[in-house]
N, C-alpha and C positions, 0 to 999 in steps of 0.2 A: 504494500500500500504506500501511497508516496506519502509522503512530508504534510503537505496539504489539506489531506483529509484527516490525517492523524491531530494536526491542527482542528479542525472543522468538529472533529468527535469533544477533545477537550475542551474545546469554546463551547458546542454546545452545551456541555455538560455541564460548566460553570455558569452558564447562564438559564438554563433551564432545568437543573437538574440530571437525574439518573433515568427518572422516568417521561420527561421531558427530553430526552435525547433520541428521540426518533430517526427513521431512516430519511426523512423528509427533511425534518428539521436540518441535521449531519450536512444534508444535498445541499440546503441551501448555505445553510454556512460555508461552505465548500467553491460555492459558486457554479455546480452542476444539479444540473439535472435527477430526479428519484430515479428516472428513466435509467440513465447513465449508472447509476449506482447499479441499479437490476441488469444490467448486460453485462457490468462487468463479473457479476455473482456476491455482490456487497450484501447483507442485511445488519439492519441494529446491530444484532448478536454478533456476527462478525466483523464489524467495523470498531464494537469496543472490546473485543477477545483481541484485535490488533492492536487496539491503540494499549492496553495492558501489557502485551507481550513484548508493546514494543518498549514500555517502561520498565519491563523488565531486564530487555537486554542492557537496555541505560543503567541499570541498577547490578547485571553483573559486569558490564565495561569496568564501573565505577569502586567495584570492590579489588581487581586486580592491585592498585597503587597498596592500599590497606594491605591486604593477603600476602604482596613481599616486600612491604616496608623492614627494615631491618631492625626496628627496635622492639621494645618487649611487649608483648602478650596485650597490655595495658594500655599503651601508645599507640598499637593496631588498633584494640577497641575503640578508642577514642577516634579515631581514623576514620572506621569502618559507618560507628553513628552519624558523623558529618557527611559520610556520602549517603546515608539515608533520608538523613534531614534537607540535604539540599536536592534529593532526586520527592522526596515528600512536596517541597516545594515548590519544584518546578510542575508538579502533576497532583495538586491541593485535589480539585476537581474531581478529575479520573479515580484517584484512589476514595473519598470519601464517596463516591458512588458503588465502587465495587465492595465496600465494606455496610454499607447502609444499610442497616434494618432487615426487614424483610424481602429487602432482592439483592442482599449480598453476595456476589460471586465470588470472594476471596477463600482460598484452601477448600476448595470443591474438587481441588483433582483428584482425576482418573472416573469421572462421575459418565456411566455408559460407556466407559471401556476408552472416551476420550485422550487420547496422549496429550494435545494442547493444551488442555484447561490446565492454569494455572493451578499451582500446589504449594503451599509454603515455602518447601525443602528449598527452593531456588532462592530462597530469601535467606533462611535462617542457617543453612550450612556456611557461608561464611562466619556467620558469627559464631557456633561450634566449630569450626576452626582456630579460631584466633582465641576461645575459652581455652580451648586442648593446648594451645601453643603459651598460655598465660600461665598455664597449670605447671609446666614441663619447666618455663625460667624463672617459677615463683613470683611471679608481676599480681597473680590474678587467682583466688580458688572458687570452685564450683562444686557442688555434688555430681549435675550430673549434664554435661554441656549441652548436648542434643534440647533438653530439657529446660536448659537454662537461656539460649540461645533462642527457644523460641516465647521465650516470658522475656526478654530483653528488646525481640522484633517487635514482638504485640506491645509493649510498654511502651516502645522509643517509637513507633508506629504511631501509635493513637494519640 
């Protein structure tokens, strides 16, 4: 999906919401066509399963720096939450839509056998990582990382 629509999904969504982000709506923000949308094989559901997926890859581009910075455990975490909070902020929107209430689509993965829908684990193994890695140069203790890493996403998320 290009740039522009990925834009077009976000705007509407900040401005109209999550349920207010229709395929029409999207079109127009976009400056095409519903028509357009439908040839190309676009709907609501897959125009913001993109625009997710594609905040996701923002979000692991953005954990690489974090994951081999050279200092300890504690220094990476700290790292790691700046690139969430500023990947949080460039996509306020987008994500308070997919966590919202009753049509939250966040950590639904593998839901009908799906491989795209989003799952935590893309989020949260960084941060069990760099727990594991705090644990090993004493920077950092945890009971139980996997566990802890995703009470740190959900916290530092919301």
């Amino acid at each position: 999906m290009d740039d522009d629509l990925l834009a077009a999904v976000e705007k509407t969504m900040e401005e109209r919401g999550f349920a207010g982000a229709t395929a029409e709506a999207i079109a127009e923000a976009a400056g095409v066509s519903r028509v357009t949308l439908y040839r190309r094989g676009l709907t609501r559901e897959s125009l913001i399963g993109m625009a997710a997926m594609s905040a996701a890859a923002e979000f692991r581009d953005a954990t690489l720096a974090p994951l081999t910075h050279v200092g300890s455990g504690r220094e990476r975490l700290e790292l790691l939450l700046e690139a969430l909070f500023d990947l949080a902020d460039r996509h306020l929107a987008l994500l308070a839509g997919l966590y919202d209430g009753p049509t939250a689509h966040f950590h639904l993965g593998g839901v009908g056998g799906d491989e795209s829908t989003l799952t935590g684990f893309e989020y949260t193994e960084p941060f069990a990582r760099v727990l594991r890695d705090g644990m090993v140069d004493g920077s950092l203790t945890c009971a139980d990382p996997d566990e802890d890493a995703e009470l740190i996403f959900n916290t530092a998320g919301g």
